[in-house]
C-alpha positions in Angstrom: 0.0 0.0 0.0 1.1 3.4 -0.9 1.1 6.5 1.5 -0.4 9.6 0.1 0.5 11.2 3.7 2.8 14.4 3.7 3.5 13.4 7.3 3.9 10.1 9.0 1.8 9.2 12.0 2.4 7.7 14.9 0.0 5.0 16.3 -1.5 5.9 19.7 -4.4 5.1 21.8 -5.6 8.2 23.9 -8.7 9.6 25.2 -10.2 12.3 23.8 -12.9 14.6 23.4 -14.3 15.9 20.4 -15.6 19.7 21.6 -18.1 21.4 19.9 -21.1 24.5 20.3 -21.0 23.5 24.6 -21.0 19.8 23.6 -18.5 16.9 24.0 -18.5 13.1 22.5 -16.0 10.9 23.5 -13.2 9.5 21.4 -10.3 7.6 21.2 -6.7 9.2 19.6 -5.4 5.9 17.1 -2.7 7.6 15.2 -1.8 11.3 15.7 1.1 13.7 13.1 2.0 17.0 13.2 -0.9 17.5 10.1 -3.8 15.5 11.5 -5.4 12.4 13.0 -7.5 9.3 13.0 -10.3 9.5 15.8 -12.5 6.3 16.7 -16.2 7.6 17.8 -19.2 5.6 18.6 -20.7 7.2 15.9 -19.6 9.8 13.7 -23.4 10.8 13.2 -24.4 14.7 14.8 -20.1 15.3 14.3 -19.6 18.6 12.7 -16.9 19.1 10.4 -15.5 21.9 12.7 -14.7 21.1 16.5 -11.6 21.6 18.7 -10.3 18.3 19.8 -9.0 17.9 23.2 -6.7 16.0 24.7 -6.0 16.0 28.5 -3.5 13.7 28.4 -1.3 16.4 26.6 -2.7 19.7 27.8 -3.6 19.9 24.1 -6.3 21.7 22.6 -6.1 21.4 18.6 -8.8 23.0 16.0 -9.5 20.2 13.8 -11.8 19.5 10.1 -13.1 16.0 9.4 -11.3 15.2 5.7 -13.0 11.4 6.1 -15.8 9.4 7.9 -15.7 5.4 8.0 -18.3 3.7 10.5 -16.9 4.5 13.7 -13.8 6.4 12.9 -12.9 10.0 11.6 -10.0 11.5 10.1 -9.0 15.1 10.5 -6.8 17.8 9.7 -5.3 20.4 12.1 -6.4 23.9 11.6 -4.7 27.1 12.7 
């Protein structure tokens, strides 16, 4: 299989939460990069395609857009 990635991603498995208008769902961090990420969700139904995800692990707070939706996971790309 061929990567179409500019940047390589590192597997993980973190908790997350997927922030949005006073909201949160729950999520789990599987592979993380400086560009984006791979987020596995119950259900990506209600998502929008603009939320900040956050990670307490990391004290991180990233502005994300979903570039993909699979059954119960999401791909997004870091926004400034």
């Amino acid at each position: 299989m061929q990567e179409h990635r500019a940047t390589q991603r590192r597997r993980m498995l973190k908790a997350g939460k997927i922030s949005f208008g006073g909201g949160a769902i729950d999520c789990t961090v599987r592979n993380f990069s400086d560009a984006g990420a791979a987020l596995d969700v119950v259900s990506p139904v209600g998502i929008p395609e603009h939320f900040t995800l956050v990670v307490e692990a990391d004290h991180s707070r990233l502005l994300c857009r979903i570039v993909w939706r699979k059954e119960k996971r999401i791909g997004v790309r870091f926004e400034q």
